[in-house]
NUKOLDO-511167 format. One record per residue (C-alpha): residue in one letter; x, y negated, z negated. Coordinates in nm, 4 decimals, padded with zeros to 6 digits. Layout:
<nodes>
   type         c1         c2         c3
      A          X          Y          Z
...
</nodes>
This chain:
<nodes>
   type         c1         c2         c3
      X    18.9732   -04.2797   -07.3998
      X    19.2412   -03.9998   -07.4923
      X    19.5715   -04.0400   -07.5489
      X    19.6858   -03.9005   -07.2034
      X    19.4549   -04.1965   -07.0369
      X    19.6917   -04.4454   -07.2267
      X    19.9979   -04.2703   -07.1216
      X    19.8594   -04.2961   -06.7722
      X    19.7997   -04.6927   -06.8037
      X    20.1501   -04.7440   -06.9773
      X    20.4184   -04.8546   -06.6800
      X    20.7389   -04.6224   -06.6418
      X    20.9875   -04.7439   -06.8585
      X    21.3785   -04.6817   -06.8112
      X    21.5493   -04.7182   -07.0746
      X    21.8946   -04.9309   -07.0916
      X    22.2026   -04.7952   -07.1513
      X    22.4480   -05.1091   -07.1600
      X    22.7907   -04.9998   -07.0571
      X    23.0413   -05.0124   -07.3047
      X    23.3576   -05.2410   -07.2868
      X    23.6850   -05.0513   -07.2741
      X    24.0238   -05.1718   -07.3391
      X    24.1927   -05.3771   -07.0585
      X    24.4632   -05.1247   -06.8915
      X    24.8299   -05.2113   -06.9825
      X    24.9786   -05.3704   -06.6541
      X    25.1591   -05.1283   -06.4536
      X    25.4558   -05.3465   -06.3719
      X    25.6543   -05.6329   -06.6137
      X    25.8818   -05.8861   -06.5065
      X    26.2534   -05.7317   -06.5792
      X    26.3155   -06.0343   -06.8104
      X    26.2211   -06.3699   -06.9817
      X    26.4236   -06.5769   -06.7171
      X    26.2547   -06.3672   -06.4045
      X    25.9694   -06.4619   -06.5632
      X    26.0036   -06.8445   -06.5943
      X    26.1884   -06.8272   -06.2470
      X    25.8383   -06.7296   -06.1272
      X    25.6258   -06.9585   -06.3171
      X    25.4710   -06.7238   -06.5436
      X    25.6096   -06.7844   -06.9179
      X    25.4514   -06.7563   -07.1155
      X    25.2671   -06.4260   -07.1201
      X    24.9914   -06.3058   -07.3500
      X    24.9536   -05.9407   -07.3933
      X    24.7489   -05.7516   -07.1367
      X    24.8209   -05.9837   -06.8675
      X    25.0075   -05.8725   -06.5439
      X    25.3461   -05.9225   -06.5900
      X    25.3980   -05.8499   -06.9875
      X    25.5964   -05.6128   -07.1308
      X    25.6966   -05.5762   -07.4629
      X    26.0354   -05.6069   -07.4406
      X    25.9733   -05.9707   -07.3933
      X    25.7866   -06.0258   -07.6994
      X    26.0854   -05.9925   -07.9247
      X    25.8879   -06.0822   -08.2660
      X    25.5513   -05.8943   -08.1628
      X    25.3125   -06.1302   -08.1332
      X    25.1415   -06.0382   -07.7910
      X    25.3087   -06.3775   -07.6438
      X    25.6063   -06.2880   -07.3933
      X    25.8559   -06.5363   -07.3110
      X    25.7818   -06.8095   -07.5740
      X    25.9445   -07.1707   -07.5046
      X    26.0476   -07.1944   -07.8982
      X    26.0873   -06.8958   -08.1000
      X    25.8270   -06.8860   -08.4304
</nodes>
């Protein structure tokens, strides 16, 4: 048996490319402030969610909108 009958027995093999993770898009729209925010139901936010913007996260810690300040 040669080494081209073995290649001929072996099934085709794909091979797997997983697909990498990428960064969750910023949201493309942010409540104008803290108190439309809580009007809505949404306080707190967490960075990434729809809704957050940073210039409701006054001390930076990816939480919009806190109930107590840390």
């Amino acid at each position: 048996m040669t080494a081209d009958d073995l290649d001929e027995q072996q099934p085709d093999v794909v091979a797997f490319t997983p697909k990498r993770q990428t960064a969750q898009p910023a949201a493309s729209w942010s409540y104008r402030n803290c108190r439309e925010a809580r009007a809505a139901g949404a306080a707190p936010m967490y960075r990434g969610q729809p809704g957050y913007g940073a210039h409701m996260d006054g001390d930076n810690d990816g939480i919009a909108c806190e109930p107590y300040p840390r």
